[in-house]
N, C-alpha and C positions, 0 to 999 in steps of 0.2 A: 554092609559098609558102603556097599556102591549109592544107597538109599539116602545113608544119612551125610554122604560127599553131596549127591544132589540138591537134599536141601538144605544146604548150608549156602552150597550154590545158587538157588532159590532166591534166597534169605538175603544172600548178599545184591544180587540183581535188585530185587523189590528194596534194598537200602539205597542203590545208587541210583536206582530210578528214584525215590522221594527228594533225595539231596537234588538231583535235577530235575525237578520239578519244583523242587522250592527254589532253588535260581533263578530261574526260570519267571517265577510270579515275583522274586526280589527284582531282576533286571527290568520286568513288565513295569513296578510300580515305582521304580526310577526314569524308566522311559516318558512314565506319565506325567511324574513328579516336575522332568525336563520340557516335556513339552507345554505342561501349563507356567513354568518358569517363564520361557524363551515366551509364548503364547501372550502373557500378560507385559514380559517387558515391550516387547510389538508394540501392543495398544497403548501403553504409553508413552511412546515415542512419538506414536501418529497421534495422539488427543496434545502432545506438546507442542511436535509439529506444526499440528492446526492452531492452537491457540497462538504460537506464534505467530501465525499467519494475520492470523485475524487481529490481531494487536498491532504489530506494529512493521509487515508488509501490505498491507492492502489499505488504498486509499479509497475517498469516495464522493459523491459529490456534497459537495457542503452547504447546509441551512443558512439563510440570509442573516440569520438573527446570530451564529458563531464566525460573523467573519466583523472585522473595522474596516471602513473603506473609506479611504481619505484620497483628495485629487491635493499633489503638489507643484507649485506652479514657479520656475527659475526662468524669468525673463521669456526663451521662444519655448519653453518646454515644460508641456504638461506631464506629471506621471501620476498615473492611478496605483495606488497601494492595497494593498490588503492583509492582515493581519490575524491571528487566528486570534478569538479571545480568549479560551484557556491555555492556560500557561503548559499544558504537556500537549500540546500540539502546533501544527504547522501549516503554512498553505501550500498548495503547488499550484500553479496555475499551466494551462497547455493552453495556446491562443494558434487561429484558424488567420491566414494572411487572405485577401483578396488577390487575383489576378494581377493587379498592380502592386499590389508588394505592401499593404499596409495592415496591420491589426483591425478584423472586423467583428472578432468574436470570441470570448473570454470564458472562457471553463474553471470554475472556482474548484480546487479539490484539496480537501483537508484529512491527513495524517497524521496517528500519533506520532511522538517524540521518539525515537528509537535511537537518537546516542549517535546517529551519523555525522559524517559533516557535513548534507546537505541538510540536515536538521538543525545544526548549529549553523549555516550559514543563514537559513530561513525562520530561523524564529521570531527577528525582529520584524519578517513581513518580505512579503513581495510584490513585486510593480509589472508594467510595461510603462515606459514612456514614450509620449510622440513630442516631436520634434516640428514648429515649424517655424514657415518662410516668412509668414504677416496673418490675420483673422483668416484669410480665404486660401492659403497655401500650405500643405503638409510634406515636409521632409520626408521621403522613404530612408528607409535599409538600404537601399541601391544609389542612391544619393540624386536622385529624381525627384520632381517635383509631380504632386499632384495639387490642382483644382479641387475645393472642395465644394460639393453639393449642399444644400439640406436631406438630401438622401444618404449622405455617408457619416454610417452612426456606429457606433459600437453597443454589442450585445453583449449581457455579462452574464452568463448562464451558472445561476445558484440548483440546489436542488429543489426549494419550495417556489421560486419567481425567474421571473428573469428582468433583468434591469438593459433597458437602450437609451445609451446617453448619445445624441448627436456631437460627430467631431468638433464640430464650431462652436460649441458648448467650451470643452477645455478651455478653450484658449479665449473664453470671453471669462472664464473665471480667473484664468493667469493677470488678465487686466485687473480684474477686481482687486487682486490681492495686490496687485502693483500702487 
């Protein structure tokens, strides 16, 4: 009797050991099942992430041939324009002041359209203008007067060229169009 209590006893151990053991490889291959879930939605998010980035945060420097660059001329005031040519993008431009306070050099940079509102404020184009006193005198930002040289020019840094208009220039074109 004592024999066949034992293995029943047995019998029943080796049934509850299979049941947890088959748990056991059930839990393993939901673990799995989760970690390749959570695993693949990650990289999706980061390959979205990126293409976001890449679309429509990161700007860059811009080809001469995708920008319009027109000089507008209002009595003492020249402004240089630029435009992007396709229509899902934008210019920015960053400009370097000299020691004395005036624009000496112009960094073109072109971003797609991303639905901002610095995007809709810049899609009809962006400028700097100068301002000045007569042919040989330029208005600063500071409300100074500078002397103008033949040596004080503006550089316009695309990413295939870079273009230098002298300042005395502008303002012999504002005559023209006058």
């Amino acid at each position: 009797m004592k024999g066949d209590l034992f293995s029943e006893d047995e019998n029943e151990r080796r049934k509850d050991k299979r049941n947890i053991d088959y748990f056991k490889k059930v839990r393993s291959k939901n673990r799995k099942k989760i970690l390749v879930i959570v695993s693949s939605l990650l990289a999706m998010f980061l390959v979205l992430i990126t293409a976001y980035y890449f679309v429509f945060v990161n700007m860059w420097l811009t080809s001469s041939s995708n920008v319009e660059t027109n000089i507008q001329n209002q009595g003492t005031m020249a402004k240089l324009l630029f435009k992007a040519k396709k229509d899902n993008h934008y210019i920015i431009l960053t400009d370097s002041k000299t020691d004395e306070g005036y624009t000496d050099t112009i960094f073109v940079y072109e971003k797609r359209n991303d639905f901002s509102t610095p995007a809709k404020l810049l899609k009809d184009g962006t400028g700097i203008t100068f301002t000045f006193a007569d042919e040989n005198t330029l208005l600063l930002y500071n409300g100074k007067k500078k002397k103008l040289t033949d040596e004080d020019k503006i550089t316009i840094q695309y990413k295939d060229k870079t273009d230098v208009i002298p300042i005395k220039d502008l303002y012999d074109k504002g005559n023209d169009a006058e």
